[in-house]
C-alpha positions, 0 to 999 in steps of 0.5 A: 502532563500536568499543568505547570500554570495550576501551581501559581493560581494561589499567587495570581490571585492575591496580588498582596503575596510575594511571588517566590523563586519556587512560583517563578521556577514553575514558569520555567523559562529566563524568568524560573532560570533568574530566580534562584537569587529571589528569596523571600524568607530572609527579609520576611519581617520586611514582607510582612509590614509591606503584606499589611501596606499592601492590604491598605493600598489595595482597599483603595483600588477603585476609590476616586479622590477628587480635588481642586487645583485652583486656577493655573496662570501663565506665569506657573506654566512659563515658569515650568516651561524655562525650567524644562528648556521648553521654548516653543513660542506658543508657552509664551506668547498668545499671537503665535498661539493663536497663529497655531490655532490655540486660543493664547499662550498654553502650557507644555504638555507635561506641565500638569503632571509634573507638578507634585504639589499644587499648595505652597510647600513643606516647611525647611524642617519637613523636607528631606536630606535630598530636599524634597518633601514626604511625598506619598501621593495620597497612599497610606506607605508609612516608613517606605520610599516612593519612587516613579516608574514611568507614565503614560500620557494621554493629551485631551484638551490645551491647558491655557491661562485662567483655566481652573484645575480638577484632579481626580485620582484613584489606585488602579492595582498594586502588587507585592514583588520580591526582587534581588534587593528585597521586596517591594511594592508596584501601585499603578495610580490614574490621574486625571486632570479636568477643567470645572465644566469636566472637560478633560485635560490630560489622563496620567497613568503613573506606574509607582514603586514603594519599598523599606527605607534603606537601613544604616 
């Protein structure tokens, strides 16, 4: 009996090609049975500028960017930590840090990854209809909407006043998808967040969507 897998060999192997309903049908199974709604031709224009974006990202893969964060100062991360509803003692006072075994008051374990920008800000003209900036974190995604997707967290070391911030990110993959309501992109991105002496900090490894801007 014939391989069924054989069939999609071309598809695994270039993460920048659409997998279609035929591709998923050879899988049998749910996923073949949902396919019958997946189609790629009618938004093939689409596909094919999100083909070229895909090329671009995909160049990336492997290429760290390394920048400065500057110094992180209390004030930010207690600031970060009401607004959260963060208001375990430690984020704010250094004897009940140092009671916990810290060196002094540190910042909440989300704190760093949740920062999107780490300089002073879009102007009120360069922000958005929800009021947020064109934030496409560092990706060439012309013309398309970058959504988060989830992350996962690893904690290394306590982030405290004064500490100095490098961040290094690079583009673990990214694949060309077809879904009920168009194509679309998924990019996984690793940051990771040191201290100037390349202790870590925190490693964030962020799973991203990109599709089309919604017309009309």
């Amino acid at each position: 009996m014939p391989d069924a897998s054989r069939g999609l060999q071309g598809a695994d192997a270039d993460p920048c090609r659409p997998r279609t309903a035929q591709d998923l049908d050879r899988q049998g199974g749910e996923e073949g049975a949902a396919a019958t709604a997946l189609r790629v031709d009618p938004g093939r224009r689409q596909v094919t500028a999100l083909d070229e974006v895909c090329e671009r990202v995909r160049k990336q893969v492997g290429t760290v960017v390394r920048d400065s964060l500057g110094r992180v100062s209390a004030t930010e991360f207690q600031r970060f930590a009401i607004a959260a509803g963060e208001t375990d003692p430690v984020y704010f006072d250094d004897e009940a840090a140092r009671a916990a075994g810290l060196p002094g008051a540190v910042a909440p374990p989300l704190f760093l990854s949740s920062v999107l920008g780490w300089g002073a800000g879009p102007s009120d003209d360069e922000l958005g209809a929800d009021g947020t900036g064109d934030e496409t974190a560092g990706l060439p995604l012309d013309g398309l909407r970058l959504m988060g997707a989830g992350q996962d967290l690893d904690f290394h070391n306590p982030v405290h006043d004064g500490v100095r911030v490098v961040r290094e990110t690079s583009v673990e993959d990214v694949t060309l998808k077809d879904g009920r309501s168009g194509p679309f992109l998924v990019i996984t991105r690793l940051r990771r967040f040191l201290d100037e002496s390349g202790t870590p900090l925190l490693t964030c490894r962020d799973n991203l969507i990109a599709r089309p801007e919604a017309s009309g």
